[in-house]
VMD Tcl script that draws the C-alpha trace (Angstrom):
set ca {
  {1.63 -22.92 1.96}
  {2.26 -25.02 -0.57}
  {1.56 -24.16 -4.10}
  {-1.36 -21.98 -2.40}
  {-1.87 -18.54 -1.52}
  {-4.22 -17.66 1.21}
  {-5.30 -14.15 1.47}
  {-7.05 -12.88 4.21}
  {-7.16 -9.07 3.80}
  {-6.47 -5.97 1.27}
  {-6.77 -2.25 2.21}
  {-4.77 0.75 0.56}
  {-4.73 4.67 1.61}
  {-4.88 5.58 -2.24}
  {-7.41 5.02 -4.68}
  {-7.78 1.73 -6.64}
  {-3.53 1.05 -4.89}
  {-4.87 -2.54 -3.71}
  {-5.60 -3.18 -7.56}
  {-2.17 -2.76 -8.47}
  {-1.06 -4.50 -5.70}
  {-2.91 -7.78 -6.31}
  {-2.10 -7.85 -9.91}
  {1.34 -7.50 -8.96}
  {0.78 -10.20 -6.32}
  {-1.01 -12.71 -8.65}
  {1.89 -11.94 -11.29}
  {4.75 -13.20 -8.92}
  {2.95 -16.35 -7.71}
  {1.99 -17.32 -11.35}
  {5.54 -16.98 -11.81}
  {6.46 -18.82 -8.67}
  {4.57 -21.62 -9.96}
  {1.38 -21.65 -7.13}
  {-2.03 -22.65 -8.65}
  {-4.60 -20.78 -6.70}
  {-5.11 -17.57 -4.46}
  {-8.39 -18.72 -1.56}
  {-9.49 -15.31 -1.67}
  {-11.70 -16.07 1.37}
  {-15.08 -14.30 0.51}
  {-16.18 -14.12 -3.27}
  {-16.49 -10.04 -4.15}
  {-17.71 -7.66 -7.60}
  {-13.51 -7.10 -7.06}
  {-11.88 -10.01 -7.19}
  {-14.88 -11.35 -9.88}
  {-13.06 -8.62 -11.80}
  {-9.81 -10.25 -11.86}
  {-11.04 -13.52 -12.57}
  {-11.35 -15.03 -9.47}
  {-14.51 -17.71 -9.18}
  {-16.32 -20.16 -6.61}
  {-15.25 -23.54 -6.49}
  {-17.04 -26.50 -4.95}
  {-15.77 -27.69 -1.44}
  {-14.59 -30.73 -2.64}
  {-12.70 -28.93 -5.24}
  {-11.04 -27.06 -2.90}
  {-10.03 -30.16 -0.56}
  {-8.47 -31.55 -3.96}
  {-6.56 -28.50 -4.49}
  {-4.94 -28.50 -0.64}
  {-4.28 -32.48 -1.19}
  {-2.41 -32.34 -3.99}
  {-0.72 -28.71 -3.52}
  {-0.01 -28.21 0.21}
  {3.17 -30.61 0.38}
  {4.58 -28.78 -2.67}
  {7.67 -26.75 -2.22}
  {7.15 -22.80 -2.03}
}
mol new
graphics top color blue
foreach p $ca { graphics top sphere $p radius 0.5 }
foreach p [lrange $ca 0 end-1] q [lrange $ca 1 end] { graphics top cylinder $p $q radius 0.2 }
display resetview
């Protein structure tokens, strides 16, 4: 939605697969132009890719000024 990228899920059948995938992932939508991935539920995983908490209110800035963005 937006400038944003909510993910919900990742699973793969092989071995370390839904690494590459979300690299791959967070490759096109830096290229797209959208400013954050809401990962859902902070993990060791996605910590390993960079991703980090943010305050509530930091998030409810983020949807203001990104939802009405075009995709």
């Amino acid at each position: 939605m937006g400038q944003l990228f909510f993910g919900e899920s990742m699973f793969s059948r092989a071995d370390n697969a839904s690494k590459v995938g979300f690299a791959t992932l967070v490759e096109h939508l830096t290229d797209w132009g959208f400013v954050l991935i809401d990962c859902q539920m902070p993990t060791q995983h996605l910590h390993s890719f960079g991703a980090r908490s943010i305050p509530r209110q930091t998030f409810a800035d983020y949807l203001a000024r990104h939802l009405d963005q075009p995709t």
